[in-house]
C-alpha positions in Angstrom: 0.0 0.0 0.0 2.4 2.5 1.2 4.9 1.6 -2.2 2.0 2.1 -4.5 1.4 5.3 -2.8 4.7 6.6 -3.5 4.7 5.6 -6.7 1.9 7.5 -7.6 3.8 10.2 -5.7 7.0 10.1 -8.0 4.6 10.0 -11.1 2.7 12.9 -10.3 6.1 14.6 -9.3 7.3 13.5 -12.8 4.4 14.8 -14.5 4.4 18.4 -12.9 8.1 18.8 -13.7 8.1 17.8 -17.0 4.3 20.1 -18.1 6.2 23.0 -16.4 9.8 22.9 -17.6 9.0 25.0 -20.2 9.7 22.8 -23.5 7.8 23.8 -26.9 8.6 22.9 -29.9 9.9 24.0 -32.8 6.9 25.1 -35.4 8.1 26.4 -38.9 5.2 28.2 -39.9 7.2 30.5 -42.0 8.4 27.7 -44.3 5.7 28.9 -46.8 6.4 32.5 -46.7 10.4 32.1 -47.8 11.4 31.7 -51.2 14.8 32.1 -52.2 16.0 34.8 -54.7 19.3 33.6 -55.9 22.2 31.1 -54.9 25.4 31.2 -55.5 28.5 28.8 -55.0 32.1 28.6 -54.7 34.3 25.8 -54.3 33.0 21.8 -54.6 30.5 22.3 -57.5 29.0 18.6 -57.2 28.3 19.3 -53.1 26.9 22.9 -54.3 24.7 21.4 -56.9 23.4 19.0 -54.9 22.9 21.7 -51.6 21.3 24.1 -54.1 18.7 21.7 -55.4 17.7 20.6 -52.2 17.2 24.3 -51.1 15.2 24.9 -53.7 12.7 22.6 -53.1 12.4 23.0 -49.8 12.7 26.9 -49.7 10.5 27.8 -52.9 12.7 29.1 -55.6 11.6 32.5 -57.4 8.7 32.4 -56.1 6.6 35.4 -54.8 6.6 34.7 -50.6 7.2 37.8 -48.4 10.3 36.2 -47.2 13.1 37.0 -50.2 16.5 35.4 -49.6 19.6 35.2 -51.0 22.0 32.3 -50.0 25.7 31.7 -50.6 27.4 28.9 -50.5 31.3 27.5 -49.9 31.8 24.6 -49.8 34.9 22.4 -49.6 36.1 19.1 -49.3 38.7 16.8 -48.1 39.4 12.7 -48.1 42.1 11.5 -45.3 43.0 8.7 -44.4 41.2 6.9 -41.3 42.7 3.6 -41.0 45.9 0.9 -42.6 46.2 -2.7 -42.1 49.3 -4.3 -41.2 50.6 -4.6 -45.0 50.5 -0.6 -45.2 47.3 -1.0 -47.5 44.6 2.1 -46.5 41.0 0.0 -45.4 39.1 3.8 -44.8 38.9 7.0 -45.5 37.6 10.0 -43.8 35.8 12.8 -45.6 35.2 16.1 -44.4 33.1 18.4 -46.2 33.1 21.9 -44.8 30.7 24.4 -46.0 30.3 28.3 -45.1 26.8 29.7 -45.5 26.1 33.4 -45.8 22.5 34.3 -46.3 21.0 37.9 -46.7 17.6 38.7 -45.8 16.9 41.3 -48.9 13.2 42.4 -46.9 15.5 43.3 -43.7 19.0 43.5 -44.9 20.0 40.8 -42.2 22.5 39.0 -42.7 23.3 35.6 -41.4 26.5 33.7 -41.6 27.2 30.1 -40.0 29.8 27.6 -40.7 28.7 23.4 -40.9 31.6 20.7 -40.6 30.4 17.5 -41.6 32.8 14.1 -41.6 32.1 10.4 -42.6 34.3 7.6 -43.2 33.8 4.7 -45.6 35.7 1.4 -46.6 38.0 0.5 -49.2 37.5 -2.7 -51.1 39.2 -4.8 -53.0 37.1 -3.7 -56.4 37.4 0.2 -57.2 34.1 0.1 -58.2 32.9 -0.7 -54.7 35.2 2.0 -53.0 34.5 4.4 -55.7 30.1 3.3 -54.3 31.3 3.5 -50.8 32.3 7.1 -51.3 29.6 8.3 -53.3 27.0 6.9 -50.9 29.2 8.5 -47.9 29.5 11.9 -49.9 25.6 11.7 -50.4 25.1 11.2 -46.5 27.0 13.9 -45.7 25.2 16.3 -47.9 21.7 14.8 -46.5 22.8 15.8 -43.3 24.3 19.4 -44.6 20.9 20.7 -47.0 18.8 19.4 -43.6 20.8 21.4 -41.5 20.8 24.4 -43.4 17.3 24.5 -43.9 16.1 24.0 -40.3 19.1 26.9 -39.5 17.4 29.1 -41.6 13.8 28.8 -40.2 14.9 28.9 -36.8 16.4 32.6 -38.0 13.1 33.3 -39.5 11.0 32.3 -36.8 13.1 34.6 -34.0 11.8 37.5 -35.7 
């Protein structure tokens, strides 16, 4: 009797700590009302491709939203080595795709500028054409991860103001 009561003292406990802590989520409301004006890249051109596409999509691209945007992108890359076996031979490689975002809000004149570091390994086998998959599918990972990022870093600016 007395342990059931004080369990049903720890959940109520739990339940008032965690309905008052504070937490809301994150809403992008605002993801209709941006559409991006113009994008421009320097650097990795395949990663840039690839970033820009995905931005568009998402963002709205030329179209006539209150939000007007204009997004720059600098992206580059580089493949070390993660790991040898004992005959010297490389068995993974690390890449590490860095990427410099400056956007400008052409309504406010804002301007926002952030830096993402991405890295992902992937294994070297015996057949190039496997390695040469490995990397492509880690390369396409990363830049999952990157356009994702981007995109919730820009409606999190949007929705502060």
């Amino acid at each position: 009797m007395i342990t059931k009561n004080i369990r049903l003292i720890y959940i109520f406990a739990l339940f008032i700590f965690v309905a008052s802590c504070g937490f809301e989520p994150i809403r992008f409301n605002n993801i209709n009302s941006v559409s991006v004006v113009e994008i421009t890249s320097t650097g990795n051109q395949n990663i840039n491709f690839k970033l820009a596409n995905y931005l568009k999509q998402v963002l709205g691209f030329k179209k006539d939203n209150p939000i007007k945007i204009k997004i720059n992108l600098e992206t580059n890359q580089d493949k070390t080595i993660k790991e040898k076996n004992n005959k010297n031979e490389i068995t993974k490689y690390t890449i590490i795709v860095t990427t410099k975002v400056h956007i400008t809000f052409l309504n406010e004149g804002n301007k926002l500028n952030f830096d993402i570091i991405k890295k992902n390994q992937y294994q070297v086998d015996d057949q190039f054409s496997i390695t040469s998959a490995n990397e492509r599918e880690s390369l396409n990972q990363i830049i999952k991860n990157l356009s994702e990022e981007i995109f919730q870093t820009i409606l999190m600016k949007i929705n502060d103001n």
